[in-house]
C-alpha positions as CSV (number, residue, x, y, z in Angstrom):
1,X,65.4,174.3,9.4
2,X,63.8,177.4,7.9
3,X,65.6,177.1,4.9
4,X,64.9,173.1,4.1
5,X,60.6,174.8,4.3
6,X,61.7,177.8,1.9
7,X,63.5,175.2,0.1
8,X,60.9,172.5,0.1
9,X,58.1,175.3,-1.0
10,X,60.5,176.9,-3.6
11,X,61.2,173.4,-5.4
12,X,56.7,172.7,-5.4
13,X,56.4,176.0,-6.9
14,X,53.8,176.6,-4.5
15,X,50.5,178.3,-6.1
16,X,52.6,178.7,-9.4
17,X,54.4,181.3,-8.1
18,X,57.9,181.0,-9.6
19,X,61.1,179.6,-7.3
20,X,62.7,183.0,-8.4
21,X,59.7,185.2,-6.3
22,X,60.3,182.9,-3.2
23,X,63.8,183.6,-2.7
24,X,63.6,187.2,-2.1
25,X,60.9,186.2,1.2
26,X,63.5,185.5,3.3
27,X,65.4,188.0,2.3
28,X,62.8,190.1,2.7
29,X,61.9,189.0,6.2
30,X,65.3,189.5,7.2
31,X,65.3,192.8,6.0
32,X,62.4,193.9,7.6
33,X,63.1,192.6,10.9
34,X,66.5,194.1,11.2
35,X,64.8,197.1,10.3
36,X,62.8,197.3,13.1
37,X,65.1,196.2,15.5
38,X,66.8,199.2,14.5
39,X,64.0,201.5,14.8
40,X,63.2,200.7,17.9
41,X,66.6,200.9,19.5
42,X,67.2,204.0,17.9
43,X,63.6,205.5,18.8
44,X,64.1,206.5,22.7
45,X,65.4,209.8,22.7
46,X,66.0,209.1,26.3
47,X,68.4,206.4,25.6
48,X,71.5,207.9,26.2
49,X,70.3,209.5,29.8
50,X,68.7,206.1,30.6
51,X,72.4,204.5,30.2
52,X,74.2,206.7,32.8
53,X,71.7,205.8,35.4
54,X,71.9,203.0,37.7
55,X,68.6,200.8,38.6
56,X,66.9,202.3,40.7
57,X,67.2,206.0,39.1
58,X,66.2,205.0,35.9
59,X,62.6,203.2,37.3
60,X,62.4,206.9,39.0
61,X,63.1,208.6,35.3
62,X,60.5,206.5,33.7
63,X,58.8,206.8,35.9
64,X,58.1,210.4,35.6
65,X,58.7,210.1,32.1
66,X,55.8,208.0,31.9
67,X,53.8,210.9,34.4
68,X,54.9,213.5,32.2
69,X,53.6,212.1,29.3
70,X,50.6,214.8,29.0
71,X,53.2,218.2,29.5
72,X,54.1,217.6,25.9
73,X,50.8,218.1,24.4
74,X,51.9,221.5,25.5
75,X,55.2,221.7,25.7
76,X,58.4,220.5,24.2
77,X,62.0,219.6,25.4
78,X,64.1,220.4,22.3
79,X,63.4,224.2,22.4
80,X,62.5,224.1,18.5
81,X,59.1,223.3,18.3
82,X,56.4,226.0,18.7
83,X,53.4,225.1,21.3
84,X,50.9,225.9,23.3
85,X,53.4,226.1,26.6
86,X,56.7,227.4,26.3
87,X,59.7,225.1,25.9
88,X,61.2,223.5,29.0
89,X,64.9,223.1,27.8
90,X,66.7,225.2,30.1
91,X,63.7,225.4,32.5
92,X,65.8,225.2,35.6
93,X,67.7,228.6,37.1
94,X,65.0,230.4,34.4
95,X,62.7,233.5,35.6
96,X,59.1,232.5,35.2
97,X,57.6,234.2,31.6
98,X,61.3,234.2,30.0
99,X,61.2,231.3,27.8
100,X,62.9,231.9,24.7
101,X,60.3,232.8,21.8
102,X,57.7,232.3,24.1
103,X,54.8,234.8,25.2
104,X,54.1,234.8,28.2
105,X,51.0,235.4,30.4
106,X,51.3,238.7,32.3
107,X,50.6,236.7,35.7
108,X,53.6,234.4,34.7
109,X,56.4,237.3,34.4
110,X,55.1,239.5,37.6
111,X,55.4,235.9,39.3
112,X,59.1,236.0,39.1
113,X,59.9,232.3,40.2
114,X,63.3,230.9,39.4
115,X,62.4,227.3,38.6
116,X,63.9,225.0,40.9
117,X,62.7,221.6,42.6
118,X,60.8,223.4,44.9
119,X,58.9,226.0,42.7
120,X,58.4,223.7,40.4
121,X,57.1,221.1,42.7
122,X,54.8,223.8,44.3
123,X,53.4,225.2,40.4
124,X,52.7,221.1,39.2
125,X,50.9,220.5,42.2
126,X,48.6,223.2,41.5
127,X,49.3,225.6,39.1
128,X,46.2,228.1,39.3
129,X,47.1,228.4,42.8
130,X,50.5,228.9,43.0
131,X,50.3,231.2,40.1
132,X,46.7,232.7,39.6
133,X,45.9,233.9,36.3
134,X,48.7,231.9,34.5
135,X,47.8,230.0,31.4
136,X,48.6,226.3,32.0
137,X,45.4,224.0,32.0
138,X,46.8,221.5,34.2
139,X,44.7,220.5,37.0
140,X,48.1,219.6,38.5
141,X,49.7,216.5,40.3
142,X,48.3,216.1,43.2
143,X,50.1,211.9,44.1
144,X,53.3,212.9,46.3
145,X,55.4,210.0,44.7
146,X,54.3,210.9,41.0
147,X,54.9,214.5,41.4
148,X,58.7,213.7,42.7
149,X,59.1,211.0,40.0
150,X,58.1,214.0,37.6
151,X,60.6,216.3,39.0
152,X,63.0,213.8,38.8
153,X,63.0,213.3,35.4
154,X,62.9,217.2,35.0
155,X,65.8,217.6,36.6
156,X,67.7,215.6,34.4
157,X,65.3,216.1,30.6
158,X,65.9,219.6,30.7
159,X,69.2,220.1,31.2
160,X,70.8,221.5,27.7
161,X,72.5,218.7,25.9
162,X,70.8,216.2,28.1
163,X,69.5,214.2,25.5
164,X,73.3,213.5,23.6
């Protein structure tokens, strides 16, 4: 059906364009449009972490992805880019104040957390409390299920190769 319009417009020489300018529209269109189907599928660098999950794990992990959205002002997951925050690639099992090429507040490295579930869970709910002096603006999470949902996703974000 679309072609017997192209065709009907290319033989009228619509607004005396010539029939040889029309044909390349749908080509054109058809271009574009695969293009963008491929930039969006190829645009969530989550994608591959998303896949492994089941259901209900991956409405958790966008869930937090979704509540995490602010850290990266801040802070970044590829352990490349040079912010504000240090990089949380590799965050869990790390000493507080150690992140690679990062420097660190002095009340962060005397802290000496390991980051885990719980420390972390304990430094996003309120981080000038749990760690006074430390250099994170967050006023924290303070909604029990958002907090977890941001954990969550954590958990899994950070892990080295996570995101391959």
């Amino acid at each position: 059906m679309f072609s017997m319009v192209v065709d009907s417009v290319l033989k009228s020489r619509w607004m005396g364009l010539s029939t040889r300018r029309f044909r390349v529209l749908p080509l054109t269109l058809l271009f574009c449009g695969a293009v963008s189907v491929v930039a969006v599928a190829c645009s969530d660098p989550d994608r591959a972490i998303r896949e492994r999950l089941n259901e209900t794990d991956e409405e958790r992990f966008m869930n937090g992805r979704r509540a995490a959205n602010g850290c990266w002002v801040c802070h970044d997951l590829a352990g490349t880019v040079k912010k504000v925050g240090p990089s949380l690639l590799g965050v869990y099992g790390r000493r507080s104040g150690q992140a690679p090429g990062y420097n660190a507040s002095p009340a962060m490295l005397s802290a000496s957390i390991v980051w885990n579930d719980r420390s972390l869970a304990l430094f996003l709910r309120n981080p000038t409390g749990f760690v006074p002096g430390n250099r994170m603006v967050s006023p924290g999470i303070e909604n029990s299920q958002e907090l977890a949902d941001v954990i969550y996703y954590l958990r899994i974000v950070t892990q080295p190769g996570a995101r391959e």
